[in-house]
TORPA-4810 file (N, C-alpha, C, O; in nm, 3 decimals):
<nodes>
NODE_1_9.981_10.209_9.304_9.954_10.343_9.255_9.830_10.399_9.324_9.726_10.334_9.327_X
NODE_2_9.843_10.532_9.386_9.742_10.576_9.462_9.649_10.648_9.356_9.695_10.741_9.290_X
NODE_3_9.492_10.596_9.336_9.394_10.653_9.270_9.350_10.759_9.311_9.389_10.811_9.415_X
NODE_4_9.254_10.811_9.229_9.124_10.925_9.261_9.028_10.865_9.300_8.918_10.880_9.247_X
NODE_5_9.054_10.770_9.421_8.887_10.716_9.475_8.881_10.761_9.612_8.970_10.827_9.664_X
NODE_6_8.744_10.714_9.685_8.734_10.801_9.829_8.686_10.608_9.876_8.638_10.530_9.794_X
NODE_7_8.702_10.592_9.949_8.631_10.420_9.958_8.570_10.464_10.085_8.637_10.537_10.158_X
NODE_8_8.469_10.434_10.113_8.380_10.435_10.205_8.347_10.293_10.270_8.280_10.221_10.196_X
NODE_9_8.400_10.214_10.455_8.405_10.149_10.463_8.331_10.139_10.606_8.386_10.171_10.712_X
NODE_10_8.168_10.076_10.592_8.082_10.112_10.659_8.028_9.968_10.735_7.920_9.958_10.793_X
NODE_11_8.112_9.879_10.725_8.124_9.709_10.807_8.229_9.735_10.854_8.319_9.818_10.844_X
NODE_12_8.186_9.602_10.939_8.318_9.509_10.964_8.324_9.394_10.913_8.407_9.312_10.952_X
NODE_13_8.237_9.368_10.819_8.202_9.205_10.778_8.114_9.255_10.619_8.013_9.326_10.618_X
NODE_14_8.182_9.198_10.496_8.113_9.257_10.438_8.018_9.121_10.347_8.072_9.017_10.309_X
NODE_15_7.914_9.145_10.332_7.781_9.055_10.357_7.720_9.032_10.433_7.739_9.118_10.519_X
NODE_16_7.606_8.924_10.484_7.481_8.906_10.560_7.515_8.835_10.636_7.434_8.809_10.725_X
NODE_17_7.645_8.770_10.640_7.651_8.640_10.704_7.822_8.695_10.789_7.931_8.702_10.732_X
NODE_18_7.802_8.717_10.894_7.901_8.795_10.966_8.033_8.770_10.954_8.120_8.851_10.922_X
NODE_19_8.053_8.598_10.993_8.188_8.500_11.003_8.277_8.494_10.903_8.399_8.506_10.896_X
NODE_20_8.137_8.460_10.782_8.216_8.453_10.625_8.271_8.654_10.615_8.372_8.710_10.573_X
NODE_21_8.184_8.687_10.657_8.192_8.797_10.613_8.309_8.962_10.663_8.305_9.079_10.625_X
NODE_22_8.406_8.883_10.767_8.526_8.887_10.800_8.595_8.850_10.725_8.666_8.925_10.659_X
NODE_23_8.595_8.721_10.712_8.687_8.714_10.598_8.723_8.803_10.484_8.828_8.864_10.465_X
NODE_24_8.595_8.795_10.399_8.584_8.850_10.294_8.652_9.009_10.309_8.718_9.075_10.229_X
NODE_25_8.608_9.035_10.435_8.665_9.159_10.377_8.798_9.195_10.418_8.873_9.284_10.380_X
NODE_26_8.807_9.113_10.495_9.025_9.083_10.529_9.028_9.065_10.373_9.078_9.158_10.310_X
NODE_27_8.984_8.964_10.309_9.075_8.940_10.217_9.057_9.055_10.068_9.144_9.057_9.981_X
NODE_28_8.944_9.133_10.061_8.914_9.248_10.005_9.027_9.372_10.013_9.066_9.442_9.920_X
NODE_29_9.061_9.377_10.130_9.168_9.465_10.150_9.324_9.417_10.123_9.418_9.482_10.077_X
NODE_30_9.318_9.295_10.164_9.499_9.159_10.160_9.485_9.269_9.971_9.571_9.347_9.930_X
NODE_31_9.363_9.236_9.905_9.379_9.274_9.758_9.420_9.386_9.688_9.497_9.394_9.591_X
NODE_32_9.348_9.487_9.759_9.379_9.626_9.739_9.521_9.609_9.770_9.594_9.607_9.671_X
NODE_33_9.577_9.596_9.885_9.748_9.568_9.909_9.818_9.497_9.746_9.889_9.547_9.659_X
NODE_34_9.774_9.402_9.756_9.870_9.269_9.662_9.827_9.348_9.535_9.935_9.344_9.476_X
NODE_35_9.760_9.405_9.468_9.736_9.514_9.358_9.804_9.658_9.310_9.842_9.707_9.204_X
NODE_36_9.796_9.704_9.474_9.886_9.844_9.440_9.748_9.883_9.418_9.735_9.948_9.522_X
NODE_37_9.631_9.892_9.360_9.519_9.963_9.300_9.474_10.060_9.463_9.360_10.069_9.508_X
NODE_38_9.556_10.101_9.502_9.567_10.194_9.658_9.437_10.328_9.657_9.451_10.415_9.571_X
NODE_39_9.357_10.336_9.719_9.260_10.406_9.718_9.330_10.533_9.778_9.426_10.506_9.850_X
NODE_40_9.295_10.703_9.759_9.375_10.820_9.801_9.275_10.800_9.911_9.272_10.677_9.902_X
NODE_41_9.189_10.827_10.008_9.116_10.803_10.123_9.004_10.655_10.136_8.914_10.602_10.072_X
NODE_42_9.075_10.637_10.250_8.933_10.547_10.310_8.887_10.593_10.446_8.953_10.625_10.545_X
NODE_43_8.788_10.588_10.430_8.715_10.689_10.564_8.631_10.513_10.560_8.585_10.439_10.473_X
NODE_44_8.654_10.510_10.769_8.567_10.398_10.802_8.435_10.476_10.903_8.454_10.588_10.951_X
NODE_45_8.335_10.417_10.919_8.202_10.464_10.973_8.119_10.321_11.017_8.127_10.212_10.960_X
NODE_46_8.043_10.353_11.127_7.970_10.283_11.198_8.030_10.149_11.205_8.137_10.157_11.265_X
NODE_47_8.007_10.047_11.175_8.078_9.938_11.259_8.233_9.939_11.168_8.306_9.856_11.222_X
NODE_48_8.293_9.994_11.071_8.355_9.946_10.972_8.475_10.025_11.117_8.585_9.969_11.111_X
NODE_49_8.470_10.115_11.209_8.593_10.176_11.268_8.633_10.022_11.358_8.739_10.006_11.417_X
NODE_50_8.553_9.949_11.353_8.649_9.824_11.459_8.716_9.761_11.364_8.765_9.653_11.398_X
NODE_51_8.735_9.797_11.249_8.902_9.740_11.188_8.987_9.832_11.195_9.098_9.793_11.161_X
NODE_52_8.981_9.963_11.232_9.086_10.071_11.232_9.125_10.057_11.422_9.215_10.133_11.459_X
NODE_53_9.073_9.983_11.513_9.098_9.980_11.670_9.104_9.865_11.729_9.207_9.847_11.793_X
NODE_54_9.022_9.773_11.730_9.016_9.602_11.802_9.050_9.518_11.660_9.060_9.424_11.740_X
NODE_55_9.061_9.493_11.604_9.115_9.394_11.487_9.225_9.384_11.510_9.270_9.489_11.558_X
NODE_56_9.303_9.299_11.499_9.488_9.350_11.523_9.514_9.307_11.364_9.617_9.353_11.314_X
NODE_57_9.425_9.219_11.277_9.434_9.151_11.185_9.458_9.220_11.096_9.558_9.212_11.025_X
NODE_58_9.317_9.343_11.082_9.303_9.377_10.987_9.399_9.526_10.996_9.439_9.576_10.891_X
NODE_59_9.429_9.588_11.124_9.526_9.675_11.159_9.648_9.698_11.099_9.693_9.793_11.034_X
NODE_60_9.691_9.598_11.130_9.811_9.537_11.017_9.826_9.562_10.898_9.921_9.600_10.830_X
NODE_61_9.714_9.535_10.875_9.713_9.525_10.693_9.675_9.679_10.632_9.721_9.715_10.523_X
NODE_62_9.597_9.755_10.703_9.587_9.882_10.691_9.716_9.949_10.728_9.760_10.055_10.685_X
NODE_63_9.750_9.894_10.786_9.907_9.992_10.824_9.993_9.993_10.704_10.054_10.090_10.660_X
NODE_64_9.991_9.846_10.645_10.093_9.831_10.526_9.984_9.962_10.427_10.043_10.064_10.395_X
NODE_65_9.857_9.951_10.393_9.770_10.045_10.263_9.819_10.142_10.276_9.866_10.188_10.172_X
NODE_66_9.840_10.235_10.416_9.855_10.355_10.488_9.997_10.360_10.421_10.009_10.445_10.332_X
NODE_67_10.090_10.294_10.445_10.224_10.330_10.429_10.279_10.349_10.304_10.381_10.405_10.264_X
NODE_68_10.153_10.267_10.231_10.148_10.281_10.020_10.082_10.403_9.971_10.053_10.432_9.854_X
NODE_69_10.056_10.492_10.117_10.011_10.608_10.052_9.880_10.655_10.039_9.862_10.756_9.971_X
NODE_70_9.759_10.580_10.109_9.650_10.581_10.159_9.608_10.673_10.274_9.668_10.641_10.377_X
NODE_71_9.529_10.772_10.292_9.482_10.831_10.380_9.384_10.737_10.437_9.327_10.644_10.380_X
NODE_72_9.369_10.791_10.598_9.270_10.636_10.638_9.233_10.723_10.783_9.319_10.759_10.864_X
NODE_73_9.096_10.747_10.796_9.076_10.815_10.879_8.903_10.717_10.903_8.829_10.659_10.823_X
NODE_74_8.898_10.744_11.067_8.786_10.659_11.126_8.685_10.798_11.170_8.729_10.907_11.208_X
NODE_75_8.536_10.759_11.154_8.442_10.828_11.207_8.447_10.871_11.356_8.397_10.795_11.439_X
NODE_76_8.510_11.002_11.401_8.483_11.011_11.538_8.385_11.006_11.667_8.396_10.993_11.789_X
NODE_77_8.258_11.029_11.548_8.094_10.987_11.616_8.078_10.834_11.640_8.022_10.791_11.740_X
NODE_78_8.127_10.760_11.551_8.118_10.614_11.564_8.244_10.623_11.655_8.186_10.608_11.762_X
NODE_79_8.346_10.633_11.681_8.449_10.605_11.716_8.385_10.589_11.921_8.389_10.499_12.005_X
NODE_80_8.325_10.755_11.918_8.248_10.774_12.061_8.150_10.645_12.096_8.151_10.579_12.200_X
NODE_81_8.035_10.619_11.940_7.942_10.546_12.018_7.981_10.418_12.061_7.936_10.364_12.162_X
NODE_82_8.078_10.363_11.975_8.179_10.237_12.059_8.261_10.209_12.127_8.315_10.102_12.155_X
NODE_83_8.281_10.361_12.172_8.358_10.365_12.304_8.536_10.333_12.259_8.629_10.342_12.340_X
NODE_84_8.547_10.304_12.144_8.653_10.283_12.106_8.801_10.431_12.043_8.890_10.414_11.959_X
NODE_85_8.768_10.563_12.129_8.818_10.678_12.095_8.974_10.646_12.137_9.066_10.681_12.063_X
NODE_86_8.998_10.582_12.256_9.138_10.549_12.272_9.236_10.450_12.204_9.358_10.447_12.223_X
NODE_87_9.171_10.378_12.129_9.178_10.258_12.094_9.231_10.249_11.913_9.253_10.151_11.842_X
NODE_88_9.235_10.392_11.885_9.261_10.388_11.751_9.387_10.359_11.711_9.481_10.425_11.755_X
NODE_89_9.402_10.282_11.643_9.538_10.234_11.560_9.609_10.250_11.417_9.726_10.230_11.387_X
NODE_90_9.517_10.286_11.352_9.567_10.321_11.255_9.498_10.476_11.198_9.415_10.549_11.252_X
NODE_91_9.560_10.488_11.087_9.471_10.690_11.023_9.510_10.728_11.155_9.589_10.696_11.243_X
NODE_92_9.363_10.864_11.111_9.331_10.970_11.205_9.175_10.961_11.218_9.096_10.909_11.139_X
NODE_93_9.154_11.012_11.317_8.989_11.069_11.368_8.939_11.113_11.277_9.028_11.160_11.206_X
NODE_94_8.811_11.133_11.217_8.760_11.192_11.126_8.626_11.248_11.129_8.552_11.213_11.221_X
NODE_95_8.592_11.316_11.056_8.437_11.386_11.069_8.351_11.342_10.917_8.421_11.304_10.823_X
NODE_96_8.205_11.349_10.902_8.103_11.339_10.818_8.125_11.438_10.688_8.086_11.420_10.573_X
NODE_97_8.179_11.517_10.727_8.184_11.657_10.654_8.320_11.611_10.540_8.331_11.673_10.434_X
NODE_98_8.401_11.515_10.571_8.489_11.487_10.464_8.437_11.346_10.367_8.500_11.289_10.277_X
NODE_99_8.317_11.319_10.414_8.262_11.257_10.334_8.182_11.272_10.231_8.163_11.202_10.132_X
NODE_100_8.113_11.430_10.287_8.004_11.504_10.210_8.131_11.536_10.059_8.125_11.486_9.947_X
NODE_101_8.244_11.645_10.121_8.346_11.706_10.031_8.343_11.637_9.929_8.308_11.666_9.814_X
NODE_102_8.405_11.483_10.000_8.459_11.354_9.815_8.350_11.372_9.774_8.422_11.383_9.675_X
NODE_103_8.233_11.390_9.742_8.117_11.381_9.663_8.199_11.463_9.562_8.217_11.410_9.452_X
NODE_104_8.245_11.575_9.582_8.290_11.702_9.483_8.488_11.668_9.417_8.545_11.699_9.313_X
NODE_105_8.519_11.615_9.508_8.649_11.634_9.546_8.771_11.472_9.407_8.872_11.458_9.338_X
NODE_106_8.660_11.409_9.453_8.689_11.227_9.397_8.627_11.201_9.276_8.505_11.208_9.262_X
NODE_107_8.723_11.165_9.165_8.621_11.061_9.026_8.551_10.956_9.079_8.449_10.919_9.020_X
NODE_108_8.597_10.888_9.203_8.491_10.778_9.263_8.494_10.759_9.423_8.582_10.703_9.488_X
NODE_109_8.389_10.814_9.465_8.323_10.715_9.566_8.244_10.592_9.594_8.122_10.591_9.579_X
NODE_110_8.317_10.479_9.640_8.292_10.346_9.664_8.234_10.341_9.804_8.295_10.395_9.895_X
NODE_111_8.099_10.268_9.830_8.042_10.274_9.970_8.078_10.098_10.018_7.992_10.027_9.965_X
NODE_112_8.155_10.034_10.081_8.148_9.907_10.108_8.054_9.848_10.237_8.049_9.727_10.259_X
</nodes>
């Protein structure tokens, strides 16, 4: 079931400790999937767009969120500073300004 949340996804690793911290958040998302609890946007930013382009892992698995009805759009400023603009695989390109909006727009914004 697609919610009223905006998820904000601003890693690629979520914790201090990088290795574990792939995981974790592969398997953070495997959850959101195996739940249905489907977020209506996830906007990724600063390192979090190398799971929407070089991951094939986590690509995947966003493709299945996307197809449950998830909007999924990557920072195009981050997208430039990593050189990764061709490289996008899943969503769409996105801008700052739809991040400001969910402030108004969403019952919840989640920053990961």
């Amino acid at each position: 079931m697609k919610q009223n949340v905006f998820l904000v996804v601003s890693t690629d690793a979520m914790g201090k400790e990088e290795e574990i911290g792939k995981i974790v958040i592969k398997n953070f998302f495997e959850t959101i999937k195996a739940t249905k609890g489907i977020p209506h946007t996830i906007f990724f930013l600063n390192a979090g767009v190398k799971l929407t382009t070089v991951n094939k892992e986590m690509i995947s698995i966003l493709k299945e969120i996307e197809s449950m009805g998830a909007e999924i759009y990557s920072c195009g400023t981050c997208l430039e500073y990593y050189n990764l603009e061709s490289k996008l695989m899943v969503g769409h390109r996105g801008a700052s300004t739809q991040v400001v909006e969910a402030f108004d727009e969403f019952k919840k914004v989640i920053w990961v």
